[in-house]
C-alpha positions as CSV (number, residue, x, y, z in Angstrom):
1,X,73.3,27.3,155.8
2,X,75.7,26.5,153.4
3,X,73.0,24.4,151.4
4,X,71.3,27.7,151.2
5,X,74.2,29.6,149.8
6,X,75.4,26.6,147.2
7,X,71.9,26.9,146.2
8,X,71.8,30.5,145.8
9,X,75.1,30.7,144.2
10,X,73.9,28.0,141.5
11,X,70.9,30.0,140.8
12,X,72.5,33.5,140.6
13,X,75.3,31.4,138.2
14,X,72.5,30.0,135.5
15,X,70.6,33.6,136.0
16,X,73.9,35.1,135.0
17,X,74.8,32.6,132.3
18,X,70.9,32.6,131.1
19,X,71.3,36.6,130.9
20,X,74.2,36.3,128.6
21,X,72.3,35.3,125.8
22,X,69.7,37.8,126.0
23,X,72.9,40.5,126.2
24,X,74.4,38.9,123.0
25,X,71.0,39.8,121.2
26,X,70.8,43.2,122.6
27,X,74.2,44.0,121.8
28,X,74.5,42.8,118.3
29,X,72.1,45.7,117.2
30,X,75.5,47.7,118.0
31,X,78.3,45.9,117.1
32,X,79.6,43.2,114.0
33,X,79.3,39.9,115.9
34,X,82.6,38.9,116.3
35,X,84.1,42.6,117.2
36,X,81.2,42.3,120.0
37,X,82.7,39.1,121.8
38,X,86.2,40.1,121.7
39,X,85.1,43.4,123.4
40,X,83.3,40.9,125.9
41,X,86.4,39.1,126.7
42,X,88.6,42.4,126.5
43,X,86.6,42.7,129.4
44,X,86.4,39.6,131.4
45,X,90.2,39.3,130.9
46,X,90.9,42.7,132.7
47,X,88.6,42.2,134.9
48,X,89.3,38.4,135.5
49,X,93.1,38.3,135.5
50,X,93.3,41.9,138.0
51,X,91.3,39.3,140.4
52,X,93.1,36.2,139.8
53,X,96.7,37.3,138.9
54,X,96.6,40.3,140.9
55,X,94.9,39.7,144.1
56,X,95.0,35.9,144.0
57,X,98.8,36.3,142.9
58,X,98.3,33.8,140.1
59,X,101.3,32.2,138.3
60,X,102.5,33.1,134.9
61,X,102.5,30.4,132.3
62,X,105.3,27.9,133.0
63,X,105.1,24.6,131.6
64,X,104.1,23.0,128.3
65,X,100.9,21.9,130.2
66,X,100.5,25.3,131.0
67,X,100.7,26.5,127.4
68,X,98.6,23.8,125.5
69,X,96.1,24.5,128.5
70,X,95.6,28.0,127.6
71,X,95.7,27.4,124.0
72,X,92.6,24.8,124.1
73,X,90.7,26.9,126.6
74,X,91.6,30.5,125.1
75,X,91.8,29.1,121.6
76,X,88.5,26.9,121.8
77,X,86.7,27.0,124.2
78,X,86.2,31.3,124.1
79,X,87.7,32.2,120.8
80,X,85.6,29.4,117.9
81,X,83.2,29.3,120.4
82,X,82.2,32.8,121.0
83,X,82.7,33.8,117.9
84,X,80.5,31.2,116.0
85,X,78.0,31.7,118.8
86,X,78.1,35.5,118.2
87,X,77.3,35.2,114.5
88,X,74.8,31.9,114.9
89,X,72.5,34.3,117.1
90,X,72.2,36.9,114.2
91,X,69.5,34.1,112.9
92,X,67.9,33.0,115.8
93,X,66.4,33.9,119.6
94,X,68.2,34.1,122.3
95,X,66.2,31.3,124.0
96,X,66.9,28.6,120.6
97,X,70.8,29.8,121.3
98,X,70.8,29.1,125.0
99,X,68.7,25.8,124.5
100,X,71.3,24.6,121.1
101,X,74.1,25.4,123.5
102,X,72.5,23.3,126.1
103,X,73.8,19.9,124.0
104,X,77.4,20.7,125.1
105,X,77.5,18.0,128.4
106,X,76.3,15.8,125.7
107,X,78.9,16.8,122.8
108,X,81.7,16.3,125.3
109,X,81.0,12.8,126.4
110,X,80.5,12.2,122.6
111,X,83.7,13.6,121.9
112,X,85.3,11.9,124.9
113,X,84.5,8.8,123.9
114,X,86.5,9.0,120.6
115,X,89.4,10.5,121.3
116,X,89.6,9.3,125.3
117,X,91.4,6.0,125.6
118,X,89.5,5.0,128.7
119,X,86.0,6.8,127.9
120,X,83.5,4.3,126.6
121,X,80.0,4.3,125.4
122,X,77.5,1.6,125.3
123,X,74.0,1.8,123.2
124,X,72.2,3.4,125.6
125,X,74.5,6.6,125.6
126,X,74.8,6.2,121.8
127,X,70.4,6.4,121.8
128,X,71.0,9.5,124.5
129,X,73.3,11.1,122.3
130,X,71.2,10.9,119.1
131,X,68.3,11.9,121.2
132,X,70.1,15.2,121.9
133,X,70.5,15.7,118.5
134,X,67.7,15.4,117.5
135,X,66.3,17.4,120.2
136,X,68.1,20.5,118.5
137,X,66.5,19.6,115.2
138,X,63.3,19.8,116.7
139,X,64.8,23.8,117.8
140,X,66.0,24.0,114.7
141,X,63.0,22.7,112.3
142,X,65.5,22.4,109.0
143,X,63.6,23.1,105.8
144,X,65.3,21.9,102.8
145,X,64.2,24.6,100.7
146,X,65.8,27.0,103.0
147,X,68.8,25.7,104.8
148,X,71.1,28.9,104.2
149,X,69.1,31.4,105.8
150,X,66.7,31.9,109.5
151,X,66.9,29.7,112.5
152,X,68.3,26.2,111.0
153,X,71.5,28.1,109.9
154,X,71.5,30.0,113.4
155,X,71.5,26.9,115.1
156,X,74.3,24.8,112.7
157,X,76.6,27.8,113.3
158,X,76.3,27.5,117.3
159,X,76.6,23.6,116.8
160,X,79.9,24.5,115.6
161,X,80.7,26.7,118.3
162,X,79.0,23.4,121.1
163,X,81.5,21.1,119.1
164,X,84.4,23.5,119.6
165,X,83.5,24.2,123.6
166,X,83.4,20.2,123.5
167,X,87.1,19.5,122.0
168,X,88.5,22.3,124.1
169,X,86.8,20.9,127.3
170,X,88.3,17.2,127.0
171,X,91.7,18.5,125.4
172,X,91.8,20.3,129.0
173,X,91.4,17.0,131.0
174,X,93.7,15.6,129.3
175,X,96.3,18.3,130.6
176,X,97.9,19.0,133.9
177,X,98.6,22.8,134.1
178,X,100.5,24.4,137.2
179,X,98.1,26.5,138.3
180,X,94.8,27.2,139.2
181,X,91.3,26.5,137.5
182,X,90.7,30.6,137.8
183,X,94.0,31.5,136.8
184,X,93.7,29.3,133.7
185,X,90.8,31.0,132.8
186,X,92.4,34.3,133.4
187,X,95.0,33.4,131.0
188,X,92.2,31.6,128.6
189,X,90.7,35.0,128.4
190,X,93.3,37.3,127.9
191,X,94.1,34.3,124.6
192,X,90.7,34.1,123.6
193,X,90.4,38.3,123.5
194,X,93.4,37.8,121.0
195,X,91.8,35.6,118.8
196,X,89.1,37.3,118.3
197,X,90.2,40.3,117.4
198,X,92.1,38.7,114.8
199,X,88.7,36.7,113.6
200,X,87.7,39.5,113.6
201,X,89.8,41.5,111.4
202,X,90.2,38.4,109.2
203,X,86.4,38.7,108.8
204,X,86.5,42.1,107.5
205,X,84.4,43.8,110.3
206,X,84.5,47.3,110.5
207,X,87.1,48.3,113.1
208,X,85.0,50.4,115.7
209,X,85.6,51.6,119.2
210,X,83.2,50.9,122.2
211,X,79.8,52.1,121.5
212,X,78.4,55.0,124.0
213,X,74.6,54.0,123.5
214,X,73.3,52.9,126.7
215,X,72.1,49.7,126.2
216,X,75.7,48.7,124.2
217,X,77.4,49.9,127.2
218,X,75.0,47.8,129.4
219,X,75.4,45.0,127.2
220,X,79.0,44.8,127.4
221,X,79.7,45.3,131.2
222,X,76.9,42.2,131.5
223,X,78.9,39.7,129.3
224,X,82.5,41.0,130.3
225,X,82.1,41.7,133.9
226,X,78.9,39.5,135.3
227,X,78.2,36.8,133.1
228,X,82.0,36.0,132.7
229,X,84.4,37.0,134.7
230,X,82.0,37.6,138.0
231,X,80.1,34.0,136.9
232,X,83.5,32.1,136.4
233,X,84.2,33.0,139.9
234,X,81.3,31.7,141.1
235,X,81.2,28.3,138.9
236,X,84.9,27.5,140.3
237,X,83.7,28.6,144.0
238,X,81.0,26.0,143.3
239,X,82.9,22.9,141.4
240,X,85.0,22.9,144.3
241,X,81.9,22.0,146.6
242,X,79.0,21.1,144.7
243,X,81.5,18.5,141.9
244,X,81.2,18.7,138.2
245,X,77.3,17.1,138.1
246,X,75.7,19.2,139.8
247,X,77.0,22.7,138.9
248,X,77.1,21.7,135.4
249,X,73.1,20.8,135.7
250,X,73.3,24.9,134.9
251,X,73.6,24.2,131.3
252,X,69.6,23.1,131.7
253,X,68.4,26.0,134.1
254,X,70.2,28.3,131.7
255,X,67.4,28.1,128.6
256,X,64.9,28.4,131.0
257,X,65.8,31.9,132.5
258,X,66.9,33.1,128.7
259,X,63.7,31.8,127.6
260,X,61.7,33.4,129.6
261,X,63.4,36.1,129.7
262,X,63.7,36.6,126.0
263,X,60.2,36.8,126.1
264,X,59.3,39.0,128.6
265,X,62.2,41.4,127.9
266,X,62.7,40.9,123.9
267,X,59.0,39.7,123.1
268,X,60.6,36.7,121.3
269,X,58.3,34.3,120.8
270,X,58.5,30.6,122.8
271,X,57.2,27.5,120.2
272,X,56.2,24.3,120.8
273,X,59.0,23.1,118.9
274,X,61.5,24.9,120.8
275,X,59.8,23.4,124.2
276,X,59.8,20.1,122.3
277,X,63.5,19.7,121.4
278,X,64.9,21.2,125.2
279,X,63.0,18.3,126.3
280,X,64.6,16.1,123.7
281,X,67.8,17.0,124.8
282,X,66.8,16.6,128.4
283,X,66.0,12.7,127.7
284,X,69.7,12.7,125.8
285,X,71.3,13.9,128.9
286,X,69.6,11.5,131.5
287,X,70.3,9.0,129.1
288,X,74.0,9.9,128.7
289,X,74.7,10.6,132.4
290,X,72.6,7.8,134.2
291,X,75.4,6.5,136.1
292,X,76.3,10.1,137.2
293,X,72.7,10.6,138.1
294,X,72.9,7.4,140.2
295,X,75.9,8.0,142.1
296,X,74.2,11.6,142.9
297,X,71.1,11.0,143.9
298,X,71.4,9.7,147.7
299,X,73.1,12.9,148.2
300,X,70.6,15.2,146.6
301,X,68.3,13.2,148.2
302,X,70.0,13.8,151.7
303,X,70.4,17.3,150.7
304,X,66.4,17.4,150.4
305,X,65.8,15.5,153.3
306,X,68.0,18.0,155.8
307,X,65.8,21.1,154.6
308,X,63.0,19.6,155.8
């Protein structure tokens, strides 16, 4: 039963995550971009920390740990990330947002592996890695007659965002906060909120409250309460049993359900190219995570065997 329910949980996690994207585009027609994710994480950080520091009795920051935790997480992680991901999908689909985003497993072993002591590469994560890049080219289609404008300068501006999410995610492991994976992320949100209202204002946005329109107010509650703080929830419920491979195999479901939802929902329009370079980036990640796939696959394998 409980292969059922890790298996439900996983898919309701990369429908919610896979959701956010088409939210994001749906919103954006209300809000300046980076006013919209700070109103997101306004949200989830309410929401998020009432749960985690309230009913969970979370602990306050204590330690230095604690601090540069929040700051890598809150700082990076939501705050560049979100913001740069916010603007980048101005240009592009939701579905070439969800699959550029896809390459962030890939950017942190990259960036693990310089900065990581004990992290190594060898030429075959090297040809995965470049693989994945070039994957998102492929989604990206760069014309050099027209690099400032349309879907190639959607795309670099997310890649910013994937390299951000990246540094914040192996700053993290190199940390040992007090408390909780949730109540870090309580914290991280209630920071990241912060910094983006002050991107921002820093940006010159107009200043505006909370939008009444339906499908803003729909748009919202979906990124602050289910696709962040509900889905965080669920992803920690899920490390905790499943391990970091498998749950984080949701950053490929993820393009698929925006995808196709994009284009049933949106009508945006699913290329070749864009089918191309997710599969690109699929090769990269096998590539990069072989020996992760190794070690995995008796138990998947088990898994598959018992539901039979």
């Amino acid at each position: 039963m409980s292969r059922y329910r890790d298996a439900a949980g996983f898919l309701l996690l990369s429908t919610l995550w896979g959701g956010s994207f088409i939210a994001i585009e749906i919103g954006l027609e209300f809000y300046p971009s980076v006013l919209f994710a700070a109103y997101r994480f306004d949200l989830a950080a309410i929401v998020l920390a009432g749960y985690a520091l309230g009913y969970r009795g979370g602990a306050p920051p204590r330690t230095r740990d604690d601090l540069l935790a929040i700051a890598f997480s809150g700082g990076l992680s939501i705050g560049v990330n979100n913001s740069v991901l916010f603007i980048g999908q101005q240009y592009t689909t939701s579905g070439i947002a969800a699959v550029t985003y896809s390459l962030v497993p890939i950017a942190t072993a990259a960036v693990a592996a310089l900065v990581v002591a004990d992290a190594r590469i060898d030429g075959r994560d090297v040809v995965g890695i470049g693989l994945a890049f070039l994957g998102v080219a492929l989604v990206a289609q760069p014309d050099p007659a027209n690099l400032s404008s349309g879907v190639t300068l959607g795309v670099s501006i997310i890649l910013v965002g994937v390299i951000a999410a990246a540094v914040g995610s192996v700053g993290l492991q190199e940390l040992d906060p007090s408390f909780s994976s949730l109540t870090l992320t309580a914290w991280a949100m209630l920071f990241g909120a912060s910094v983006l209202h002050a991107f921002s204002l820093l940006r010159g946005e107009p200043q505006m409250p909370p939008s009444t329109e339906p499908l803003a107010v729909v748009a919202v509650v979906f990124l602050g309460v289910f696709s962040s703080a509900i889905a965080f929830a669920i992803y920690f419920e899920l490390l905790s049993r499943l391990g970091a491979f498998q749950i984080n195999l949701t950053s490929y479901v993820v393009p698929v359900v925006t995808t196709v939802a994009g284009w049933a929902l949106l009508g945006e329009a699913v290329t070749g190219w864009t089918v191309a370079g997710f599969g690109v980036i699929v090769v990269g990640f096998v590539l990069v995570k072989r020996e992760a796939i190794r070690r995995e696959l008796p138990g998947i394998r088990a898994a598959i065997g018992g539901r039979r």
